[in-house]
C-alpha positions as CSV (number, residue, x, y, z in Angstrom):
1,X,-157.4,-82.4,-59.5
2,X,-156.1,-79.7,-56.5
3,X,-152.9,-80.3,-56.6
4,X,-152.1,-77.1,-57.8
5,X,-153.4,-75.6,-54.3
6,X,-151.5,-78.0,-52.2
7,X,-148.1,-78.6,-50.7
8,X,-146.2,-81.5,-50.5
9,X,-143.9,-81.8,-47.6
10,X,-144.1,-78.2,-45.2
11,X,-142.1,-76.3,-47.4
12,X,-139.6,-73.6,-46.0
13,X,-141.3,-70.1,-46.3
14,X,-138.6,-69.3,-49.4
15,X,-140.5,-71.5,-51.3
16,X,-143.3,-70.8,-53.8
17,X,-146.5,-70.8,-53.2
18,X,-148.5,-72.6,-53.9
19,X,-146.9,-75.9,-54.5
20,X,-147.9,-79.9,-55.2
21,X,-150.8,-81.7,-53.0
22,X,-150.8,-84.0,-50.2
23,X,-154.2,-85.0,-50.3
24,X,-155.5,-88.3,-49.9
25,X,-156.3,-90.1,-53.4
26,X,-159.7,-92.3,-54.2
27,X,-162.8,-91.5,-54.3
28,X,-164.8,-91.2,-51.3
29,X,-168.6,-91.2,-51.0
30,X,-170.3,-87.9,-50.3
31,X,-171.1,-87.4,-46.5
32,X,-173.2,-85.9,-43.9
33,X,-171.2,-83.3,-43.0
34,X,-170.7,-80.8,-39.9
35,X,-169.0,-77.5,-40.2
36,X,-167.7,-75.8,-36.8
37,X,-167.5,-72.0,-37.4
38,X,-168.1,-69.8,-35.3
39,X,-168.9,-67.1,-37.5
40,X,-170.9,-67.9,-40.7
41,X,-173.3,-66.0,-42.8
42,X,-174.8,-62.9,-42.8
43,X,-171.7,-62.1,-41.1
44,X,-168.4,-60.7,-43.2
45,X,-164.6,-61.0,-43.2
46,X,-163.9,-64.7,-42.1
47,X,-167.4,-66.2,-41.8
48,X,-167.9,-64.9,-45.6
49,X,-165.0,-67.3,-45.9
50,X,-167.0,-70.4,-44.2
51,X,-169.9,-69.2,-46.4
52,X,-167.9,-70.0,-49.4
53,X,-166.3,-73.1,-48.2
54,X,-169.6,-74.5,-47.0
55,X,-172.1,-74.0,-50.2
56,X,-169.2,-75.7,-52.0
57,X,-169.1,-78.4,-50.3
58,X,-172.7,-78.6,-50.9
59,X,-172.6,-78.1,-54.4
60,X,-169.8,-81.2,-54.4
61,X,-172.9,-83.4,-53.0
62,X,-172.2,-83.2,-49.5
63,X,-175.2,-82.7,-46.7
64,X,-173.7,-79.9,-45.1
65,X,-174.9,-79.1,-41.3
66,X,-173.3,-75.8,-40.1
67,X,-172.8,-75.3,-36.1
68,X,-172.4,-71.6,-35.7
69,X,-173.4,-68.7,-33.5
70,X,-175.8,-65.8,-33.9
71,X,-174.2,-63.5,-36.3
72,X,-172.8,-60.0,-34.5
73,X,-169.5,-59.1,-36.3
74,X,-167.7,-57.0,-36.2
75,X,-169.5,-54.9,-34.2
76,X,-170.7,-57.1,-30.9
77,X,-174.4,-56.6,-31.8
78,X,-176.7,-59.4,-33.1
79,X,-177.9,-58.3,-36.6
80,X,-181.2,-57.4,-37.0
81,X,-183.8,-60.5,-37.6
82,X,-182.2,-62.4,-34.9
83,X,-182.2,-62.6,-31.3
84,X,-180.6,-65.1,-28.8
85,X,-182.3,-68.2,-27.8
86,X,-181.2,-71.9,-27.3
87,X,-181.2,-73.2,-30.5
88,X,-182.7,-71.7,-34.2
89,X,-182.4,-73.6,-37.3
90,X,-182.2,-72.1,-40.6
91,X,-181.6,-73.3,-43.9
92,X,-179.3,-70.9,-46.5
93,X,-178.0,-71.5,-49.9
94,X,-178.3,-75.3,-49.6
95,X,-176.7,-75.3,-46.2
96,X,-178.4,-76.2,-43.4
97,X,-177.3,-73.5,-40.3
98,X,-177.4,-74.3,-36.7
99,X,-176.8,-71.3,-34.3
100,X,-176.4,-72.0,-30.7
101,X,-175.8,-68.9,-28.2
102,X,-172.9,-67.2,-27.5
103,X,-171.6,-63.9,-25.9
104,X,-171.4,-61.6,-28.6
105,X,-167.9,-58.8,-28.4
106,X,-165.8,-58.0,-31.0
107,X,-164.0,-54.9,-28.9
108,X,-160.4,-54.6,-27.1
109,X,-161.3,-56.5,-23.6
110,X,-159.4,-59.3,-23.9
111,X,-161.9,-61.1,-21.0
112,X,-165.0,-60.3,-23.0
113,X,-162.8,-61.7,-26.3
114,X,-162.3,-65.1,-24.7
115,X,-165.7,-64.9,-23.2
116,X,-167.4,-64.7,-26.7
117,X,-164.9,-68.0,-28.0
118,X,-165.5,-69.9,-24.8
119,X,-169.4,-69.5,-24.6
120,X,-169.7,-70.5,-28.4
121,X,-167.2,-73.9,-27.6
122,X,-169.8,-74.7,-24.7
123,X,-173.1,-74.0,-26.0
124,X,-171.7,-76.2,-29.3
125,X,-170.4,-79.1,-27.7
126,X,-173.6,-79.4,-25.6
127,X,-175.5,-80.2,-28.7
128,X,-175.1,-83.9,-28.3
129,X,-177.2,-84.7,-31.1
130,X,-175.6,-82.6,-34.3
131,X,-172.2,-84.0,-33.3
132,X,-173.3,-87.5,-33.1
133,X,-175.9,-87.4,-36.4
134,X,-173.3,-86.4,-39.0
135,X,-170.6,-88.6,-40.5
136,X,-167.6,-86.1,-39.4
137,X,-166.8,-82.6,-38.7
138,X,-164.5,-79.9,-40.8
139,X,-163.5,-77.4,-38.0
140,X,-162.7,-73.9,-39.9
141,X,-160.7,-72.2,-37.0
142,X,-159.7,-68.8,-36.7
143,X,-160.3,-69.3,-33.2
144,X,-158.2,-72.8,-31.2
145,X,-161.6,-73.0,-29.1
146,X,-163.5,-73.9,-32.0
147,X,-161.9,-77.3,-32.0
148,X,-163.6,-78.1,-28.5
149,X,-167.0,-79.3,-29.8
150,X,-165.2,-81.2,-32.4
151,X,-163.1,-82.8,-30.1
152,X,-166.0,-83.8,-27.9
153,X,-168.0,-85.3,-30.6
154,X,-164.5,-87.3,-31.4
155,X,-164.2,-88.3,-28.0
156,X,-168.2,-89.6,-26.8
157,X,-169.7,-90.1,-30.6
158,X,-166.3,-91.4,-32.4
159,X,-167.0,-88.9,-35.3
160,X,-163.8,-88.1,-37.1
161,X,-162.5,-84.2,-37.8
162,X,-160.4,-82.3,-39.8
163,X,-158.7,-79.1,-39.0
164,X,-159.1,-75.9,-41.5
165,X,-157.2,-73.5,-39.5
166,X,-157.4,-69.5,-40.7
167,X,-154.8,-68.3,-37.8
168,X,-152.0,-69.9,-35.5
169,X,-152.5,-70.1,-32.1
170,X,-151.6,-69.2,-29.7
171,X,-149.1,-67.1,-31.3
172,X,-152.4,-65.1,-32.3
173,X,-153.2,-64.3,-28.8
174,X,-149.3,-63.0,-27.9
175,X,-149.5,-61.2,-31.3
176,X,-152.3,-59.5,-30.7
177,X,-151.7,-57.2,-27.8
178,X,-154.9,-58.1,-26.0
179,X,-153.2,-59.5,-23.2
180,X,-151.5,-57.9,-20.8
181,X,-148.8,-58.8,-18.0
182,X,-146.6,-61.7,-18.7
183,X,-147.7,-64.0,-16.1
184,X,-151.1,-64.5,-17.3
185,X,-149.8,-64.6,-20.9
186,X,-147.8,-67.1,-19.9
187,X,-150.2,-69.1,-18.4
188,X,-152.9,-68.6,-21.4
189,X,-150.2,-69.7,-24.0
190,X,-149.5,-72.9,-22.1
191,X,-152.9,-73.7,-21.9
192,X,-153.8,-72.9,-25.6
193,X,-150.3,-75.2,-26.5
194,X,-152.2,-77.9,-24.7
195,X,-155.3,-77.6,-26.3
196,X,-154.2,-76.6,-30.0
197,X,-151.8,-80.0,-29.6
198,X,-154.4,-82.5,-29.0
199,X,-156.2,-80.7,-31.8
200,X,-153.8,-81.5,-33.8
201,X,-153.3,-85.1,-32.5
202,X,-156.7,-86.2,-32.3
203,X,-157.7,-84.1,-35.9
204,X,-157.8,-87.3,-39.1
205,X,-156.4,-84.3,-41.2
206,X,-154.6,-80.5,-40.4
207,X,-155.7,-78.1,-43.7
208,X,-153.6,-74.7,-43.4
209,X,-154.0,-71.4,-46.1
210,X,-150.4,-71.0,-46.6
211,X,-147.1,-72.8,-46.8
212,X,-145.4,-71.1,-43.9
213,X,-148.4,-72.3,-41.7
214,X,-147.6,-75.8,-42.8
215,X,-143.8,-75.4,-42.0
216,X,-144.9,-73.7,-38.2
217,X,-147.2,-77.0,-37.0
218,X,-144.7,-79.4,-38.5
219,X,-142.1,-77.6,-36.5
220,X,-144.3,-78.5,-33.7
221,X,-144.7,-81.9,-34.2
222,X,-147.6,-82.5,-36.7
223,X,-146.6,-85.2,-39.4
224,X,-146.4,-84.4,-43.0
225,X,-148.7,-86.7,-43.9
226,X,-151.4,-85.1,-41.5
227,X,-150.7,-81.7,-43.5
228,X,-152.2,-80.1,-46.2
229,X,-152.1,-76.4,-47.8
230,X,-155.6,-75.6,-49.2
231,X,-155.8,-71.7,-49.8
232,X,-159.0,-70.0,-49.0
233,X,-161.0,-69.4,-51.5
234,X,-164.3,-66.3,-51.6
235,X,-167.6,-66.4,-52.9
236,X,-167.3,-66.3,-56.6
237,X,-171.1,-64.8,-57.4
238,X,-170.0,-61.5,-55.0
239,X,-166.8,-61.0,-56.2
240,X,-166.2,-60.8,-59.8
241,X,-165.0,-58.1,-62.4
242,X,-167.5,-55.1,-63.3
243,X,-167.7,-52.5,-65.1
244,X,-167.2,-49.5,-62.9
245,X,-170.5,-47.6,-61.8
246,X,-169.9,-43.7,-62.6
247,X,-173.3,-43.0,-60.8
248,X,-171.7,-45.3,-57.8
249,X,-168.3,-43.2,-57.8
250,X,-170.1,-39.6,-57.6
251,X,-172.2,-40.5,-54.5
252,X,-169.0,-41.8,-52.7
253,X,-167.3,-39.0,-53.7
254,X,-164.7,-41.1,-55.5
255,X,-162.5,-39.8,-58.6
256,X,-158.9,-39.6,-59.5
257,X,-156.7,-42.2,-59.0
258,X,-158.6,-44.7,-56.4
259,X,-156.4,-47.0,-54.1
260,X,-158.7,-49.0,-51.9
261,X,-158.6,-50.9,-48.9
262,X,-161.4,-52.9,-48.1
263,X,-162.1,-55.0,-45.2
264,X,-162.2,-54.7,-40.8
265,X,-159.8,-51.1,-39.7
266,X,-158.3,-53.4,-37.1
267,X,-154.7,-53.0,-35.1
268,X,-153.7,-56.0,-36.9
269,X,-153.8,-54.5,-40.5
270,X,-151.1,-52.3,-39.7
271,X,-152.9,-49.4,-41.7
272,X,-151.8,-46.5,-40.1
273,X,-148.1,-47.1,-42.1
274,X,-151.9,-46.1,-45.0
275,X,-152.2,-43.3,-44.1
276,X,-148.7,-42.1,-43.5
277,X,-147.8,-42.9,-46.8
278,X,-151.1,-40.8,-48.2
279,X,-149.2,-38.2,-46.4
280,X,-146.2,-38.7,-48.9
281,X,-148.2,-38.8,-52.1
282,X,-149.8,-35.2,-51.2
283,X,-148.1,-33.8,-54.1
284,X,-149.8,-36.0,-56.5
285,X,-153.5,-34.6,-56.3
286,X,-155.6,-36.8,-58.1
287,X,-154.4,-39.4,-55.9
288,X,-157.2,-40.9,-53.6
289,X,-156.5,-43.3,-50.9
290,X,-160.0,-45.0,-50.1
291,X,-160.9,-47.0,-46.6
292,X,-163.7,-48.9,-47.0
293,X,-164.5,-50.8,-43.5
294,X,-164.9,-50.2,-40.0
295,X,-163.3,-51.5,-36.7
296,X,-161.4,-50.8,-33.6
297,X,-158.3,-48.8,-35.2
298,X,-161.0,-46.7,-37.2
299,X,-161.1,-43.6,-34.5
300,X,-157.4,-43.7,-34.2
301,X,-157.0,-44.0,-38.1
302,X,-160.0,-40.9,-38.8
303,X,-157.5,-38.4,-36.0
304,X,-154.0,-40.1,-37.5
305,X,-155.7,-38.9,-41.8
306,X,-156.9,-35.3,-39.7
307,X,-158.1,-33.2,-42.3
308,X,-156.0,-34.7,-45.2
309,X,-158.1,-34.7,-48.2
310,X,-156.3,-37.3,-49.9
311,X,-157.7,-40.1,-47.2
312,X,-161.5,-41.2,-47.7
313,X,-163.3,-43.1,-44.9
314,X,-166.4,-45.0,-46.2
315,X,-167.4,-46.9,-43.3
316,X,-168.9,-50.1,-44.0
317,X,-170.7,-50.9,-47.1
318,X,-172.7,-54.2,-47.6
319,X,-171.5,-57.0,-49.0
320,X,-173.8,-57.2,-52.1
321,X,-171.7,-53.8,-53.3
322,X,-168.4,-54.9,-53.0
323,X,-167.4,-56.3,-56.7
324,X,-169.0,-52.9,-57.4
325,X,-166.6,-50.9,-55.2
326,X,-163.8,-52.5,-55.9
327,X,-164.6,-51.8,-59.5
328,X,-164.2,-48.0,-58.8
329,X,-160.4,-48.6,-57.8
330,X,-157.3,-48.8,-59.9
331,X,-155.5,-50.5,-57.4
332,X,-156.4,-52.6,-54.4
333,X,-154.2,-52.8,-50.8
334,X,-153.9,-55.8,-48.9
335,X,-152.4,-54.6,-45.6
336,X,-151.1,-56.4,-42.3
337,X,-148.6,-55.4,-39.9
338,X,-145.3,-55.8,-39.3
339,X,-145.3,-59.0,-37.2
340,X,-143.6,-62.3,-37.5
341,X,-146.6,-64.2,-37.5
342,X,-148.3,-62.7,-40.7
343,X,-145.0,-63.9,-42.7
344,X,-147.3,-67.4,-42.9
345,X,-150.5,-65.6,-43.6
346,X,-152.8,-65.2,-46.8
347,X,-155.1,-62.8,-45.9
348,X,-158.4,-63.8,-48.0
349,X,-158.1,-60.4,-49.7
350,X,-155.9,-61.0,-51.6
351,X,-158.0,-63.7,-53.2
352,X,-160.6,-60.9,-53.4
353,X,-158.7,-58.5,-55.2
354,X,-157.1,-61.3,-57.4
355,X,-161.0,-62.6,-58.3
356,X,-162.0,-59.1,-59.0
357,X,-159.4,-58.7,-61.3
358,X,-157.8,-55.9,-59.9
359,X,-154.1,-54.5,-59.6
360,X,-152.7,-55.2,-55.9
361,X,-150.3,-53.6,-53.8
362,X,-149.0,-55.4,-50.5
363,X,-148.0,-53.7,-47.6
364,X,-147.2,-57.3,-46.4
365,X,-144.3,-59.6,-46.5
366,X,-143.9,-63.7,-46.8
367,X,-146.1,-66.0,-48.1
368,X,-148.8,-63.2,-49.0
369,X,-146.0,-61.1,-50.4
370,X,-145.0,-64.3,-53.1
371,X,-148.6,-65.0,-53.6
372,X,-149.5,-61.3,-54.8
373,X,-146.1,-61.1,-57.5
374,X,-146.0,-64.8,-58.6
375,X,-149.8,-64.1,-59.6
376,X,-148.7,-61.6,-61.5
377,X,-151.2,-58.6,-60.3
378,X,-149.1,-56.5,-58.5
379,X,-146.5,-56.0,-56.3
380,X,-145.1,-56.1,-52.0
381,X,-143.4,-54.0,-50.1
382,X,-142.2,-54.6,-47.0
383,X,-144.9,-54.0,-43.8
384,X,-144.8,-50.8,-41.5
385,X,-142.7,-49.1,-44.5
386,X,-144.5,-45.6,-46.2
387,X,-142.2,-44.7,-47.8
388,X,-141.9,-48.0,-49.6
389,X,-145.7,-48.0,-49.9
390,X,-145.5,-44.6,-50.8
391,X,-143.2,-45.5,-53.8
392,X,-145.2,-48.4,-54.9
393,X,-148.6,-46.2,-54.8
394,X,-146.2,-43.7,-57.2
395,X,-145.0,-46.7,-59.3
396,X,-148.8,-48.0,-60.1
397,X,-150.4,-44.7,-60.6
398,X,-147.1,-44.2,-63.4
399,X,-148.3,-47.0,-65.7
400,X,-150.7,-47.1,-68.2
401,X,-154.6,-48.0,-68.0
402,X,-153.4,-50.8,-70.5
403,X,-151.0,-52.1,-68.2
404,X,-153.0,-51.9,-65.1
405,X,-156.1,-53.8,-67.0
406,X,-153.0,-56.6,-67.9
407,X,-152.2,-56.7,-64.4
408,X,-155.8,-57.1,-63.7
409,X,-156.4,-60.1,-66.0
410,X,-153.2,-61.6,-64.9
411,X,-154.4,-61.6,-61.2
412,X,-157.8,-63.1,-61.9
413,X,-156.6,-66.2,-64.2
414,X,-154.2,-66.8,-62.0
415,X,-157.1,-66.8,-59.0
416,X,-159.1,-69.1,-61.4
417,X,-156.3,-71.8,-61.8
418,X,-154.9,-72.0,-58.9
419,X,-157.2,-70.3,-56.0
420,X,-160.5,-70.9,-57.1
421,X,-163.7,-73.6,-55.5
422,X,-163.2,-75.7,-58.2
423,X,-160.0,-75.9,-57.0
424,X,-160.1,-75.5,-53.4
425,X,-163.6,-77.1,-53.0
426,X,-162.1,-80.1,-54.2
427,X,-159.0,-80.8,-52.0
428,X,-161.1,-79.7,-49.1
429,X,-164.2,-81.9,-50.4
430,X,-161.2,-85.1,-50.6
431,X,-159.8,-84.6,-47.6
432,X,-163.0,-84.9,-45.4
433,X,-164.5,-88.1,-47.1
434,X,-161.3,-89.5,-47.0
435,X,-161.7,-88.9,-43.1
436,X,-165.3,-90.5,-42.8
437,X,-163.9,-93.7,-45.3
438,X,-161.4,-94.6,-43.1
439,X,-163.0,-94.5,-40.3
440,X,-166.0,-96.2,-41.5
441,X,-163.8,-98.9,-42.8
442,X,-161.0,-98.7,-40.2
């Protein structure tokens, strides 16, 4: 079964990762499921993740019902083919996709920030009859607000929910930077402490990514035998190993020795400590370090590289390219920055990179950092360090194509045994009919 992907007891973050299961034993009977997200497909970054948890729950035989918004990340705007209304009702990859309305930013104002997760909470939790027609809801939160509509239909329709949570809060919000003066973070923090621990309380079941996530809402007061670590997994069809496309690499301009970063150019990825360490690989000239991604840190990222010719911006590419792309490099970088929280964060990229079957280079510490050398593709270094990044970009580029390709293989079996739906899928798909039995039954 999962229990490969799961933790026992929160374990401290010294431990390995990942480690044995607490899910629920017995089988359960496929349900009518809801899925709170609040960003789900077309959309990238974490609603590709929901994508990928959703159509596997599907394929496991649940009827999965997904309450989401209209799709405008990263950049604010709705995408093309949609505008907003009440209510629109779609049905994708099996799944069938509610979107309710929302307003849609995704820049620095913190008010506009908490105005896009408050206005998705209330137009969700005003759609009285999804909450009370399914048999229970899996929340997947990288927001605490996303919890509210769950906790509404817990509260009037007595429909059970677990918790999938992507990012702690609030430490998210006092990590971030977004808000300023202390007396109105203050005040925010103790009102996202009071709604994150009901969530907890009132949730049948709390799923983290990573053990150190499990070790922070134990610490708080969530029971072990509430917990479970269930890794994130990616879609499996989009990222895969390729051959590289030669015809691909000219029109992006790509040769030499490729190390790529793929994904949102946000504060939070710490990638300026990037492109300071390009800056201490100059002497190496085949040496290519590749951004491929936009976001708010990309103007300040573009003046930081100047006219370096060792940093390449590709600005976004669509999703259907990326196992493509990420054939073209001979290393991939999973990058966050140097902030206590991330120490009990897997970024999903690294699950990308691993699935691709690419070398991997972490400018990140903790439970990322463990995950990326016990998989056997690659090495960490320590966040907000170039010249340690610098070193490990000089360190890959000395092996062998041989030994790169090893590393390569390494990472994706590794992803396949431990990381993958099958995997995942399954834990997830226990822990949310063992939520619906019992309270059937109860």
């Amino acid at each position: 079964m999962a229990s490969s992907a799961l933790t026992g007891p929160p374990a401290p973050t010294t431990s390995a990762f990942p480690t044995d299961s607490v899910v629920p034993t017995g089988i359960q009977p496929a349900a009518r499921l809801g899925v709170l997200t609040a960003t789900y497909d077309p959309e990238g970054g974490s609603a590709a993740v929901a994508g990928a948890i959703c159509r596997s729950l599907a394929e496991l035989g649940h009827e999965v019902h997904v309450l989401t918004g209209f799709p405008n990340y990263p950049h604010g705007k709705i995408y093309p083919g949609y505008r907003l209304r009440p209510y629109q009702y779609e049905l994708r990859s099996g799944v069938h996709v509610h979107r309710v309305p929302l307003f849609p930013s995704h820049d620095r104002s913190a008010a506009r920030r908490a105005a896009t997760y408050l206005s998705f909470a209330a137009s969700a939790s005003l759609r009285w009859r999804l909450l009370s027609r399914v048999d229970g809801w899996l929340v997947i939160t990288s927001q605490a607000t996303t919890a509210i509509p769950a906790m509404v239909a817990r509260a009037l329709f007595r429909r059970p929910y677990v918790l999938h949570i992507q990012d702690l809060w609030p430490q998210t919000v006092v990590h971030s930077g977004f808000v300023r003066g202390h007396r109105t973070l203050d005040v925010i923090t103790r009102c996202l402490h009071a709604l994150c621990d009901t969530s907890y309380r009132w949730a049948s079941a709390v799923a983290v990514t990573a053990p150190g996530m499990a070790a922070a809402l134990h610490a708080r007061g969530v029971s072990h035998d509430k917990l479970a670590v269930i890794p994130n997994w990616i879609d499996e069809a989009t990222f895969r190993p390729v051959p590289p496309d030669p015809a691909l690499a000219r029109r992006l301009g790509l040769a030499g020795f490729v190390v790529m970063y793929a994904g949102s150019l946000g504060d939070v990825q710490g990638l300026d400590t990037l492109v300071e360490a390009a800056a201490l690989v100059r002497d190496l000239p085949d040496v290519r370090i590749v951004l491929a991604g936009t976001g708010v840190a990309e103007t300040r990222l573009r003046r930081l590289a100047g006219d370096a010719g060792n940093v390449v911006f590709l600005g976004q590419q669509p999703v259907n390219r990326m196992a493509d792309l990420a054939a073209l490099s001979d290393v991939q970088l999973v990058s966050l920055a140097d902030r206590p929280l991330f120490a009990s964060t897997v970024p999903s990229k690294v699950q990308v990179a691993l699935a691709s079957g690419r070398p991997i280079i972490g400018a990140i510490g903790g439970d990322a950092a463990r995950l990326i050398e016990r998989s056997g593709a690659g090495s960490a270094v320590p966040p907000g360090d170039p010249v340690a990044l610098a070193g490990a970009i000089r360190r890959m580029r000395g092996l062998d194509d041989g030994a790169r390709a090893a590393m390569g293989r390494a990472g994706r079996q590794f992803y396949l045994e431990r990381l993958s739906s099958r995997i995942g899928g399954s834990a997830l798909s226990t822990l949310v009919r063992h939520a619906v039995g019992s309270t059937h039954h109860g």
